[in-house]
C-alpha positions in Angstrom: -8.4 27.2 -29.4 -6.0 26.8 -26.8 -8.1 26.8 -23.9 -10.7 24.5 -25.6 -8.5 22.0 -26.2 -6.9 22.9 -22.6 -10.3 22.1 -20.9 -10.7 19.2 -23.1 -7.4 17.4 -22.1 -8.4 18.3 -18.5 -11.8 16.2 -18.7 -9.9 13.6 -21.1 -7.4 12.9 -18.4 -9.5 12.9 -15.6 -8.8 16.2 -13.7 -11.6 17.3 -11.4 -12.5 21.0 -11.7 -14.9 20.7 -8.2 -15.0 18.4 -5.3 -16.3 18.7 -1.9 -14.0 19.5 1.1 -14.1 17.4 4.3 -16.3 19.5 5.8 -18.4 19.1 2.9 -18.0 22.6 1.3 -18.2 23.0 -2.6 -14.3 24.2 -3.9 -13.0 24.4 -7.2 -9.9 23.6 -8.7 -8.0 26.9 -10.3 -7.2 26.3 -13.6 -3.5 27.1 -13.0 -3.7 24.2 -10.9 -4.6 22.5 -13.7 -2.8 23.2 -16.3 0.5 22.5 -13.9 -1.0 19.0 -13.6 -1.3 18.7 -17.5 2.1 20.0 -17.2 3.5 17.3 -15.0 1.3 14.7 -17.3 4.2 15.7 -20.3 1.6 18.2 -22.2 3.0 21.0 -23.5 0.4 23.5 -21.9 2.9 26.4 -22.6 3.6 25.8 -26.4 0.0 26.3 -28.3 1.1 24.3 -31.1 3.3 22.0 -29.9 0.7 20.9 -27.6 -2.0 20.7 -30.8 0.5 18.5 -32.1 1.2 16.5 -29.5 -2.5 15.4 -29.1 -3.2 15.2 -32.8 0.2 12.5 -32.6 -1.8 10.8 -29.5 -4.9 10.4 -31.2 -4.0 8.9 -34.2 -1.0 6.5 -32.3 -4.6 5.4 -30.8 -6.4 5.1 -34.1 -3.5 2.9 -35.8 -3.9 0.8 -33.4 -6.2 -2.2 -33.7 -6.6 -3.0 -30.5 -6.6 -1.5 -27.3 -3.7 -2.4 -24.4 -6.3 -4.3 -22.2 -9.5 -4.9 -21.2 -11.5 -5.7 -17.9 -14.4 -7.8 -17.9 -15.9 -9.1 -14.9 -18.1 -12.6 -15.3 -21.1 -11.4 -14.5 -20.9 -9.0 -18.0 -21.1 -9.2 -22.0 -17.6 -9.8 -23.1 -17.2 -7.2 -25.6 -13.6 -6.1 -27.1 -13.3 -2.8 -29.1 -11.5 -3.1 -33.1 -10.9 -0.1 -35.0 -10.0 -0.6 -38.7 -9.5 0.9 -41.8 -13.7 1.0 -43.7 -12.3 -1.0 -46.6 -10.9 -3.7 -43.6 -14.2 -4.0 -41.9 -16.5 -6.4 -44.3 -13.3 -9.3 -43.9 -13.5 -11.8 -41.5 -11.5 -11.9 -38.6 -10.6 -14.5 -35.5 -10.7 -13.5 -32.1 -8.2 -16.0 -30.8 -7.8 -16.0 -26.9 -5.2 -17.5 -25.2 -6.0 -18.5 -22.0 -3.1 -18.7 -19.0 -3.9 -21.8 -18.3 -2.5 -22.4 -22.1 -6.9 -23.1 -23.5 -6.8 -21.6 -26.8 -10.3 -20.2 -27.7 -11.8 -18.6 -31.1 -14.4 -16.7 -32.0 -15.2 -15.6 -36.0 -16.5 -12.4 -36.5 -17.4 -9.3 -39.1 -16.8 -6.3 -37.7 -19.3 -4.3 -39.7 -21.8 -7.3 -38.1 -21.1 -5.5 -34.5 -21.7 -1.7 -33.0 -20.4 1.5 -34.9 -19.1 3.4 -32.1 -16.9 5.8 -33.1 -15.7 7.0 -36.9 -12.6 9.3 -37.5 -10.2 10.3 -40.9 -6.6 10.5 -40.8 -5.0 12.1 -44.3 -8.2 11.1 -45.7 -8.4 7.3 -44.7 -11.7 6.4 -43.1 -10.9 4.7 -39.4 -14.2 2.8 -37.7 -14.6 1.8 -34.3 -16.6 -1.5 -33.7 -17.8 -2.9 -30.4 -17.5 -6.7 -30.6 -19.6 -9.8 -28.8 -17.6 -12.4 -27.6 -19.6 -15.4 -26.3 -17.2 -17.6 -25.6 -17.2 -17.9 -21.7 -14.2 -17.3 -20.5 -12.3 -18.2 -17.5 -11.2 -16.3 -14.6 -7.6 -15.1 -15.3 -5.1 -13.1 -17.5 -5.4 -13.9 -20.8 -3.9 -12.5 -24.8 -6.4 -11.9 -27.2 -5.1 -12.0 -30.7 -6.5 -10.3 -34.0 -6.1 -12.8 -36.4 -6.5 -12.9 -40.3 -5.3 -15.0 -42.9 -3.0 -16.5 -40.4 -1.4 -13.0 -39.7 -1.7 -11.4 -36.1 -2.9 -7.5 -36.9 -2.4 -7.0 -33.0 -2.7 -8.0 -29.3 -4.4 -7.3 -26.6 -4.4 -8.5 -22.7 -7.8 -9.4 -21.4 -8.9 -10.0 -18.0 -11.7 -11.7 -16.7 -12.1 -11.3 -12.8 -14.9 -12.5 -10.1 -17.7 -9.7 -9.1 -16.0 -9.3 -5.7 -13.0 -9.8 -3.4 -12.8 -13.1 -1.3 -13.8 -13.3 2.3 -13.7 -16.4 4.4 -16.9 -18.5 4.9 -17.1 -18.4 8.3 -17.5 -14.1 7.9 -20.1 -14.8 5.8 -21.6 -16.9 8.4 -21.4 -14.1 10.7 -18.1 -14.7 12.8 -16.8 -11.6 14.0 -13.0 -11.5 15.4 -10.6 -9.7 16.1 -6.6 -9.0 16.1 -3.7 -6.9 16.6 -2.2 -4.1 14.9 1.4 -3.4 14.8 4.7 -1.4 13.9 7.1 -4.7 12.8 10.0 -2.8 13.8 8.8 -1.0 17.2 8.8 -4.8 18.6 11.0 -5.4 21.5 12.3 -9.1 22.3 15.3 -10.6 23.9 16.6 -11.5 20.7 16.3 -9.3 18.4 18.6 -6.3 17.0 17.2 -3.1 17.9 14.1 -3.5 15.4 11.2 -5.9 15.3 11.9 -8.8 13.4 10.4 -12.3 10.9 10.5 -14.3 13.9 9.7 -11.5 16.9 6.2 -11.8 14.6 6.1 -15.0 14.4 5.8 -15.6 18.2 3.5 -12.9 18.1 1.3 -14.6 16.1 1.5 -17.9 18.1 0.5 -15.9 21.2 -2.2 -14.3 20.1 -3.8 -17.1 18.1 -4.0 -18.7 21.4 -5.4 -15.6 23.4 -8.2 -15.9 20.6 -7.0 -13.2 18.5 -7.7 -14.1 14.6 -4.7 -12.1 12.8 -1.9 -9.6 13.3 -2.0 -6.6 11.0 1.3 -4.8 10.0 2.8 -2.0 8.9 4.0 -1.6 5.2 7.2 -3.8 4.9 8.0 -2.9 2.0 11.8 -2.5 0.4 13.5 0.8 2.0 16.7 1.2 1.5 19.8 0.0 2.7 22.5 3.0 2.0 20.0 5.6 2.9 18.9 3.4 6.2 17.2 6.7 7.6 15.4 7.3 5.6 12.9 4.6 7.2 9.3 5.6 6.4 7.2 2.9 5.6 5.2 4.8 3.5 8.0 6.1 1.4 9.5 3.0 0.2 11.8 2.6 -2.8 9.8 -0.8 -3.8 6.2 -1.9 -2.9 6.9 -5.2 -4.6 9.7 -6.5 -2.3 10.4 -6.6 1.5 12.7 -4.8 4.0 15.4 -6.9 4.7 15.8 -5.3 8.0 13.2 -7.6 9.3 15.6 -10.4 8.9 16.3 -12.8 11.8 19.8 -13.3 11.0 20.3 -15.7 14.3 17.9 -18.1 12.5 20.0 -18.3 8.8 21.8 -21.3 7.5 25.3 -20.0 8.5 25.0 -18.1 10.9 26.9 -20.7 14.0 29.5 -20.9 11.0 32.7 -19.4 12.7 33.3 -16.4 10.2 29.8 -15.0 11.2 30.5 -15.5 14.9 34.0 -13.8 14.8 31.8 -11.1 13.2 29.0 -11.0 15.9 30.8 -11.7 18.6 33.8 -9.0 18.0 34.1 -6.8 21.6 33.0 -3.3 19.2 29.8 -5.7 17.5 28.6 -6.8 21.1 28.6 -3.0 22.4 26.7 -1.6 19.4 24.3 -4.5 19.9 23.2 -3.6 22.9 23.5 0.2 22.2 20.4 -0.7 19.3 18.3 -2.8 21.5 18.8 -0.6 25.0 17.3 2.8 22.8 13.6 3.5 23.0 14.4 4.5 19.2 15.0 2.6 16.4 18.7 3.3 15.2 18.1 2.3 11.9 21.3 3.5 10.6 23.5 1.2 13.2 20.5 -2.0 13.1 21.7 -1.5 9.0 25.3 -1.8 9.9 25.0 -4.6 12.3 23.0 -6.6 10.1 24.3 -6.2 7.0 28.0 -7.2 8.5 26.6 -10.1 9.5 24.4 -11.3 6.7 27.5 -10.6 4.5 28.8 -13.3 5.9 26.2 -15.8 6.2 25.7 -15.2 2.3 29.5 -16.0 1.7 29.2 -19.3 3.3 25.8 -19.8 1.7 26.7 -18.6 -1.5 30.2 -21.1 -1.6 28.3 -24.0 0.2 24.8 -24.0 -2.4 24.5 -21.1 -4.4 27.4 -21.6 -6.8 26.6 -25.2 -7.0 24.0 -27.6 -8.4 21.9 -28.0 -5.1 17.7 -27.5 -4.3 19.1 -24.3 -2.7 20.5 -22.8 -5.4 17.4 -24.1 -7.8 14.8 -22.4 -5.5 16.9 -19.3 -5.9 17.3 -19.0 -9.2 13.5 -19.5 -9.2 12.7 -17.0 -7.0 15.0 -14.4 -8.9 13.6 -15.9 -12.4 10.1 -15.3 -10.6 10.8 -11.5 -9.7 11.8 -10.7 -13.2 12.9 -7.4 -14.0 10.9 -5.5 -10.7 13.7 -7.7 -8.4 16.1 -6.9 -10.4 16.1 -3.3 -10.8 16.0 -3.0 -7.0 19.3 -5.6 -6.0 21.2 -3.2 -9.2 19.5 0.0 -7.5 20.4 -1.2 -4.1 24.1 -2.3 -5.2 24.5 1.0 -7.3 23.2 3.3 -3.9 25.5 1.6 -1.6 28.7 2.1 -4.2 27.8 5.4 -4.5 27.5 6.3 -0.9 31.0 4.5 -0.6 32.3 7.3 -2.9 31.0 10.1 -0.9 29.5 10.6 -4.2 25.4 12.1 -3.7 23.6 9.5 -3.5 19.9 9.8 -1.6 18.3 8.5 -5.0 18.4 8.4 -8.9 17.5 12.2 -9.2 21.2 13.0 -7.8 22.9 10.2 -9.7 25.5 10.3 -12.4 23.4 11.0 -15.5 24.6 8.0 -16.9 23.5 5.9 -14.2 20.1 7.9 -13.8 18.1 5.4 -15.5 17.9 1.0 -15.1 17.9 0.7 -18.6 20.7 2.6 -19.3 23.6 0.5 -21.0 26.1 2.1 -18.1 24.1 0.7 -15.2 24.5 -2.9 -17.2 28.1 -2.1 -17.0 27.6 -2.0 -13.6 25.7 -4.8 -12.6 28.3 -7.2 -14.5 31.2 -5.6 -12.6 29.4 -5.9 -9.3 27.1 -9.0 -10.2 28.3 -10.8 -6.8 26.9 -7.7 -5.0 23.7 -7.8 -6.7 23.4 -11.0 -5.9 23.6 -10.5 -2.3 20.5 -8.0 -2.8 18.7 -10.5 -4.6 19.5 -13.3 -2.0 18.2 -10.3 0.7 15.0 -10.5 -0.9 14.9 -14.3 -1.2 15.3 -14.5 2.7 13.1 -12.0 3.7 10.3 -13.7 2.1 11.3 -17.4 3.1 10.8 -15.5 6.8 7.6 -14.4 6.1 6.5 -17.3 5.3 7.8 -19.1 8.0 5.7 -16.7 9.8 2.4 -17.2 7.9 2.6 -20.9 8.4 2.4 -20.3 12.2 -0.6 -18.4 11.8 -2.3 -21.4 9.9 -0.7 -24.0 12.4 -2.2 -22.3 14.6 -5.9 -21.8 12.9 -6.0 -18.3 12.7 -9.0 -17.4 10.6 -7.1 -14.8 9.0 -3.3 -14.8 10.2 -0.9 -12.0 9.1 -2.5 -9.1 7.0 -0.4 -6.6 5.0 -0.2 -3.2 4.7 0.0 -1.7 0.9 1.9 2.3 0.8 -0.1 4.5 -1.6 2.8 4.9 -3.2 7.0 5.3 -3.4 9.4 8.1 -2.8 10.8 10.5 -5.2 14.2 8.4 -5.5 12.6 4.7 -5.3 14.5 2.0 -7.5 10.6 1.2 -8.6 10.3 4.6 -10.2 14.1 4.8 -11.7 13.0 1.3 -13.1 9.9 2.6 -14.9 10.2 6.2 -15.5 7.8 6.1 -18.2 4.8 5.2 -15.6 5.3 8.2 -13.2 5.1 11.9 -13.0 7.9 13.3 -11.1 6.7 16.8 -11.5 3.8 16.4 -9.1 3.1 14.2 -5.8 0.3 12.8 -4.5 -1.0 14.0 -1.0 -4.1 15.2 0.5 -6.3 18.2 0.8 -7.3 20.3 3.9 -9.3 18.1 6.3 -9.3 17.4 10.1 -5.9 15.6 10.0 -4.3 17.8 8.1 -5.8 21.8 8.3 -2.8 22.4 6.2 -3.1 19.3 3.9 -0.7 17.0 3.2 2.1 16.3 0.5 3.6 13.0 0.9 6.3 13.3 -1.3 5.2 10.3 -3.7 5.2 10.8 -7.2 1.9 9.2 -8.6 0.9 7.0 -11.1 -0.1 8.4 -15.0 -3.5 6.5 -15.4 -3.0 6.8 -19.2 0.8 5.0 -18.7 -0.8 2.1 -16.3 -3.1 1.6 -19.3 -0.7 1.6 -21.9 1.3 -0.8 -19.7 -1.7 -2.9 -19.6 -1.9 -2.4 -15.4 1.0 -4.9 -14.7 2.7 -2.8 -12.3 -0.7 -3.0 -10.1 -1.4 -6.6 -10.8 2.4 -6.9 -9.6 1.3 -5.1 -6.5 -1.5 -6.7 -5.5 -0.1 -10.2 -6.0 3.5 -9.6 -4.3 1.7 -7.9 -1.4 -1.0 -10.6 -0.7 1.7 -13.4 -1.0 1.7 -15.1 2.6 -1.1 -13.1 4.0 -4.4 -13.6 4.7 -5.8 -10.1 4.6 -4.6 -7.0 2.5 -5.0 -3.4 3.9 -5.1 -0.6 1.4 -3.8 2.5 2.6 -5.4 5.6 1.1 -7.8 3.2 -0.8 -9.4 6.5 -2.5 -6.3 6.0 -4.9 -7.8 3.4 -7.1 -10.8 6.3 -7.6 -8.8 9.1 -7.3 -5.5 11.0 -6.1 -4.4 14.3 -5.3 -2.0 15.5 -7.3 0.8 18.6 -5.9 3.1 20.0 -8.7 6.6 20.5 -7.5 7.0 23.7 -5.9 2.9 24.1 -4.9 1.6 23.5 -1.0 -1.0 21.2 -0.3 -3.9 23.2 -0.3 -3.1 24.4 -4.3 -3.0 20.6 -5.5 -6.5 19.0 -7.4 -7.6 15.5 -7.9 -7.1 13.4 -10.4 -9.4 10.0 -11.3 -8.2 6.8 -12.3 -9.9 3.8 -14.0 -11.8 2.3 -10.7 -13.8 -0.4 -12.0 -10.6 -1.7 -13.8 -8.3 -1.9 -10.6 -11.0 -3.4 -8.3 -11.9 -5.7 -10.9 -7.7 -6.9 -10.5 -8.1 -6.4 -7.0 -10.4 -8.9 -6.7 -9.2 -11.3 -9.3 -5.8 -11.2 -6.8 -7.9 -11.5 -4.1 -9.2 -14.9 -5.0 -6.3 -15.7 -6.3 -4.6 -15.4 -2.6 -7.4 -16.1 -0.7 -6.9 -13.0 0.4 -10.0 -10.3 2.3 -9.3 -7.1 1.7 -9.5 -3.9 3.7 -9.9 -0.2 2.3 -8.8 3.0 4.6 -11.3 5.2 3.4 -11.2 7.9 5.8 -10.5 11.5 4.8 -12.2 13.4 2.0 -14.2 10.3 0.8 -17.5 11.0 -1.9 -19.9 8.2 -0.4 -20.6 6.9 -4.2 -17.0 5.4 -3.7 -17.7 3.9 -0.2 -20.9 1.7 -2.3 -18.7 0.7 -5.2 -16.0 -0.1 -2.3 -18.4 -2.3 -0.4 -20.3 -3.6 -4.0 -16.9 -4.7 -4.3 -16.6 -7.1 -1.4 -13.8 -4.5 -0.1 -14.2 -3.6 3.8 -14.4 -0.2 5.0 -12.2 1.3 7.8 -14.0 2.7 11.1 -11.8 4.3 13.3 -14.5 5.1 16.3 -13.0 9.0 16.8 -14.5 9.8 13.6 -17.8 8.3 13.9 -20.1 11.0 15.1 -23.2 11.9 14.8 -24.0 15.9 14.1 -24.6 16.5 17.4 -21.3 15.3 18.8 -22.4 12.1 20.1 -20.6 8.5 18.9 -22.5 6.3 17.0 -22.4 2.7 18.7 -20.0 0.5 17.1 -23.1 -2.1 17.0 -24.4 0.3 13.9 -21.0 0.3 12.0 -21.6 -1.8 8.9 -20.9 -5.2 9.3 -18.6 -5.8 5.9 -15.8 -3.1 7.7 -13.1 -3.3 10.3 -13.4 -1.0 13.5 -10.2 0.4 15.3 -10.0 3.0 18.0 -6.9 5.0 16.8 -4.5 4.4 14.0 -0.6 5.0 12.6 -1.5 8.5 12.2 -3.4 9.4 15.3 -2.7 10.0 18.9 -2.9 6.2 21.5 -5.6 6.5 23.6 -3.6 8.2 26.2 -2.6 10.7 24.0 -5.5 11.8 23.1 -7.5 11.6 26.2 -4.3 14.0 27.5 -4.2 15.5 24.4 -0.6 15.4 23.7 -1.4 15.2 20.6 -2.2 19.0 20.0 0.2 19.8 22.8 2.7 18.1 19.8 1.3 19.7 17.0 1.8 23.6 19.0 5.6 22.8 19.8 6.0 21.8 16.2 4.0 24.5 14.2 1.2 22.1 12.9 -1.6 25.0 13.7 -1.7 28.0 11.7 -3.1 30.2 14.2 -3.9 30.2 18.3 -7.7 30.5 17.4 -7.5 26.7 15.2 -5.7 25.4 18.3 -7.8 26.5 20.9 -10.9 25.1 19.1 -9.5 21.8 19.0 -8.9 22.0 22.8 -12.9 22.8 23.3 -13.9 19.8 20.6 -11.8 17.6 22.0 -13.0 18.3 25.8 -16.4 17.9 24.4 -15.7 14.8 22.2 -13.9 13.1 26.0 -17.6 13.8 27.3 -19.4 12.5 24.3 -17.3 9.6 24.6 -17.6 8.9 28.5 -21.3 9.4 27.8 -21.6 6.6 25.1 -19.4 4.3 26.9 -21.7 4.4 30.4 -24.5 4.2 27.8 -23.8 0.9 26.6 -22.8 0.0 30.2 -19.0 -0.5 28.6 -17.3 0.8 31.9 -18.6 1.0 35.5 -18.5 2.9 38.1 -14.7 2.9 38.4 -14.4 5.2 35.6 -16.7 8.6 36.5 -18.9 10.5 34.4 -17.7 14.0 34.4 -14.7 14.5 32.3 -13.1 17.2 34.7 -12.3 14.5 36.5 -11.6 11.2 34.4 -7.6 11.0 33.2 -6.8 7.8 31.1 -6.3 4.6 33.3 -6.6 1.1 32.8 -10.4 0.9 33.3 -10.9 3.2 31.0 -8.8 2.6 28.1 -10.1 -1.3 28.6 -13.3 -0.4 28.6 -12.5 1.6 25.3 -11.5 -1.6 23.8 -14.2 -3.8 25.2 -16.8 -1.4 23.7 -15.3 -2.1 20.5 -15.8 -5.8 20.8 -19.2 -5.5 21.1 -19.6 -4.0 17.7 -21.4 -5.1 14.7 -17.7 -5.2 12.3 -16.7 -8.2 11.4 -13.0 -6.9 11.8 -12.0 -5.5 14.9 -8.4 -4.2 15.2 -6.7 -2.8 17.9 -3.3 -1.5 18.5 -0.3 -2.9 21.1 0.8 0.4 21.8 -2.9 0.6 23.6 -2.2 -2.4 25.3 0.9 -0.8 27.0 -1.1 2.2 27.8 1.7 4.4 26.1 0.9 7.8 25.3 3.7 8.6 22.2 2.0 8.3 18.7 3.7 6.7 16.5 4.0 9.1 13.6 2.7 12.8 13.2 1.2 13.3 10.0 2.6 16.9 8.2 6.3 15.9 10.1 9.8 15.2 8.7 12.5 15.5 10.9 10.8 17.4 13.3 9.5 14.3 15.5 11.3 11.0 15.2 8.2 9.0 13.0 8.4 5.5 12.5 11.0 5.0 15.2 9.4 5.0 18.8 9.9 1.1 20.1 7.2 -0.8 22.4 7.7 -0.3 26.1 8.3 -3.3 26.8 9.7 -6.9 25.8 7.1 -9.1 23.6 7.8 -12.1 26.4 7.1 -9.6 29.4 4.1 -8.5 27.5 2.3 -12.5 27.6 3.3 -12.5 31.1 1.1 -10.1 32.2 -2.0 -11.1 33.8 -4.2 -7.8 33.0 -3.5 -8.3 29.2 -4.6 -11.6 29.3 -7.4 -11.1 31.1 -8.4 -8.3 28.3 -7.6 -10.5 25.6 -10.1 -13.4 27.1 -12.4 -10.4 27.5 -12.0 -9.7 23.9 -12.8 -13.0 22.7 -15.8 -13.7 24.9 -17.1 -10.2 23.6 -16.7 -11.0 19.6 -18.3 -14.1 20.1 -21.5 -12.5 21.8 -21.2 -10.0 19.1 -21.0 -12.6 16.6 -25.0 -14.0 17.1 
């Protein structure tokens, strides 16, 4: 009975027992693996009977209810809903009354006995049915509440969303433009100006530049909320919000109150100066000392804000208050999380995340952490203020992009998910699984797979919640953009799950409602105007890469990984059109790395091969793939003579990594990305993928000054070369 039922939940909730590896080999899940997962789901796998129970208790919660928490309709389809009801319920006549957001207020009569019999179950001897229900009403695009209605009484509720067949793209990609942008680390940008990290306005001269190099957009790393008593902890991928912004990218030269003279006693103390240009003379980001500089400062700006409009009735403080009234209870819990980490940390008290707090202060809902907040409300409201800045800086930054008629302008990078300790997890505890994280299996980037440390999503949870945390996501993180970037886009299909304690390798996948989340996807994406870009590299079925692209979502062709079966590269002119091409990405080797391969030299030093024999075929693919690649690029006539044909004697130089780029151009993608780090020929990557401490990720700054960069004649000269070669590519 056990393992029936076991097996049953397994299929239920969307646990894969087979996939196929990246090299394409059958595997299959052990069921160990699976029941840990059920385990980390909240099944009691362990306790035959309280486990019977517990989905007997689920079952009929779902039976008693009347309604279901939401459903997804796109409007090319039948708008159906699903009622369940007792039999002697389901000859009465009921309304269907639909409350559009735009505050319409649509009915529909029905009979449910008049629609489908789906489904018929008994609890304590109580007929239930399930009916499938027309309603031919045509609804508009949106989020709407659907109410069950007789006699005037509501029986229950239900959100309903109606979204377009496909995400937005601009009309002149449909019209075949093809262009092409930058790709950068915010905070490895160097500038005159800025403190030790990449900042709101280092990217908004960035933007200006390019847009008049010809360059159509500026792609970024996540920027999402990390946080500020734990400032090393500076991954962007393991943020502790994905709804709100790191306030480290503040510009806090450019703030109302900054001149004031209690900021510039601050700045301008003899200890302030020399730290100041201790963070911006490192070729690391110090993020723990950029933290302490800026935070001193914008402590101050915020009093003399906070006295001059924000305690008064001024626009200032109304557009506040709107703002905080507008991030609801997601802003909050992270200004309270934020507040509460940094009083902790004060107290030498452990602090890294909610997991090691005070029990009583372990949860945001807990009546102790609103003791908190009241006794430290002016603190939390210099969290919240944070917030407000950081995106009034964006912004600032988008508008120059449209000023200056970039097709596209800044795109945004959404993390697959957040750390262990994130205020976004100690804020809804209910939604995630903390017994298992989400990483990746075995495949060329990882031979050991990969555990990211971030605990996933419960599809059943995201249901029940009616998928606001998502549509949260996708509408805070397509918010001053034109273009959204999906990291690990596989996660709207699937995920794969590691319980606590397991490697990599000894995790399995688990599936998610897909149609439902790039149905909200796209809704957003209209929304926003917004094109949206899917990184669907790694273990990837191709079923998912045709519902991707049926979806209006472009794919993500990184030219390393485009080969044929007999080594050779296919021609970026046969990549599909509806996809952005880059060379190399966040997680790979720049070009110079690779071509020296410091890369695996890396990896040796820091244990990333299991054995000499892995190593040392990567050495011969690699040495192959160089000649492949010099092959394909004399092919197509992207290089000349100046770069030779025999890879024993070609190293990385300017020709050649040009050429690279050039070839690129050419291509058939209407996206093309490239990196700045490949501009400045530099050979460190930015982050090694299976590292913690062992290499210093997300810290390595540019090479050189943004204003130097422009300067250069040889980068301008590639970045006319660029746009003359998209604009060939583009008839």
């Amino acid at each position: 009975m056990t393992s029936s039922l076991l097996e049953q939940l397994v299929e239920y909730r969307g646990i894969e027992s087979n996939y196929n590896d990246a090299w394409g080999r059958p595997t299959t899940i052990e069921p160990a693996t699976k029941r840990k997962l059920l385990a980390a789901m909240g099944y009691q796998v362990n306790e035959p009977d309280l486990l019977l129970k517990q989905v007997q208790e689920n079952s009929t919660k779902t039976w008693l209810s009347v309604l279901n928490p939401v459903q997804v309709l796109r409007t090319d389809e039948l708008s159906q809903i699903t009622v369940r009801l007792p039999i002697e319920l389901v000859t009465d006549e009921y309304v269907a009354q639909i409350d559009t957001e735009l505050g319409e207020v649509i009915e529909h009569r029905f009979v449910p006995i008049d629609g489908q019999l789906i489904n018929v179950v008994h609890i304590e001897e109580i007929e239930f049915q399930e009916y499938l229900i027309d309603i031919p009403n045509e609804l508009p695009l949106g989020y709407h509440t659907l109410s069950l209605v007789i006699d005037e009484d509501v029986l229950g509720t239900m959100r309903l969303i109606i979204a377009p067949k496909s995400c937005f793209k601009p009309e002149a990609l449909t019209q075949g433009q093809k262009v092409w942008g930058l790709s950068v680390q915010l905070y490895c940008l160097r500038s005159a100006n800025n403190w030790g990290v990449g900042d709101f306005s280092d990217l908004s001269f960035l933007l200006e530049k390019l847009a008049k190099q010809g360059a159509q957009f500026v792609g970024l790393n996540p920027i999402h909320a990390l946080y500020p008593a734990n400032a090393n902890a500076c991954s962007p991928y393991g943020p502790s919000s994905r709804r709100w912004l790191n306030f480290i990218y503040i510009d806090v030269t450019s703030l109302d109150g900054y001149k004031q003279a209690s900021t510039q006693e601050v700045v301008n103390d003899v200890d302030f100066q020399h730290k100041l240009q201790q963070v911006r003379a490192t070729d690391l980001v110090d993020y723990e000392l950029v933290t302490e500089l800026k935070l001193s400062a914008l402590e101050k700006v915020f009093e003399y804000q906070n006295s001059q409009y924000l305690s008064k009735n001024t626009k200032l403080n109304k557009a506040f208050k709107a703002f905080v009234a507008d991030g609801g209870d997601s802003l909050q819990t992270l200004a309270v999380y934020d507040a509460l980490q940094e009083n902790l940390a004060a107290q030498g008290k452990a602090s890294w995340g909610w997991p090691v707090f005070p029990k009583e202060l372990s949860d945001f809902h807990n009546s102790a952490v609103k003791t908190f907040t009241k006794k430290h409300a002016k603190r939390v409201k210099f969290f919240l203020w944070l917030q407000w800045q950081a995106a009034l800086q964006l912004e600032l930054a988008n508008q120059v992009a449209q000023e200056n008629d970039m097709l596209i302008g800044l795109y945004r990078d959404l993390a697959v998910g957040v750390s262990e300790g994130s205020a976004e997890i100690w804020g809804n505890k209910d939604l995630y699984c903390t017994d298992a994280s989400v990483g990746a299996p075995p495949d060329i980037l990882g031979p050991l797979g990969q555990n990211w440390g971030l605990p996933p999503m419960d599809p059943e949870k995201l249901y029940q919640q009616q998928y606001q945390p998502i549509i949260e996501l996708f509408d805070s993180n397509m918010r001053a953009t034109g273009a959204l970037r999906i990291d690990h886009v596989m996660a709207l299909l699937r995920l794969w799950w590691v319980a606590k304690g397991d490697s990599a390798k000894q995790g399995g996948y688990v599936y998610y409602p897909v149609d439902d989340l790039l149905a909200i996807l796209a809704l957003e994406s209209h929304r926003h105007q917004s094109l949206v870009i899917g990184e669907d590299l790694g273990t990837v079925p191709e079923e998912i890469r045709i519902k991707l692209a049926d979806n209006g979502v472009y794919s993500y062709r990184v030219f390393f990984f485009e080969q044929a079966k007999d080594g050779g590269f296919f021609s970026p002119s046969h990549y599909p059109e509806q996809s952005m091409s880059t060379l190399t990405t966040h997680d790979m080797p720049t070009l110079s790395g690779y071509w020296h391969c410091h890369d695996l030299e890396l990896g040796k030093e820091l244990g990333l091969y299991p054995t000499e024999e892995i190593l040392s075929t990567l050495y011969t693919s690699r040495h192959e793939n160089k000649q492949a690649i010099l092959d394909t690029l004399h092919g197509h006539q992207s290089v000349n003579d100046e770069v030779g044909r025999d890879v024993h004697n070609v190293g990385m130089s300017k020709a050649l990594n040009f050429g690279m780029q050039l070839h690129m151009a050419s291509g058939s993608s209407e996206l093309l990305s490239l990196q700045l780090e490949d501009w400045l020929e530099m050979d460190k990557p930015v982050n090694i993928p299976g590292t913690f401490n062992e290499y210093p990720n997300w810290r390595r700054k540019l090479t050189r000054n943004l204003q130097d960069i422009f300067d250069d004649s040889s980068l301008n000269h590639l970045a006319a070369n660029l746009t003359e070669a998209r604009k060939l590519a583009s008839k």
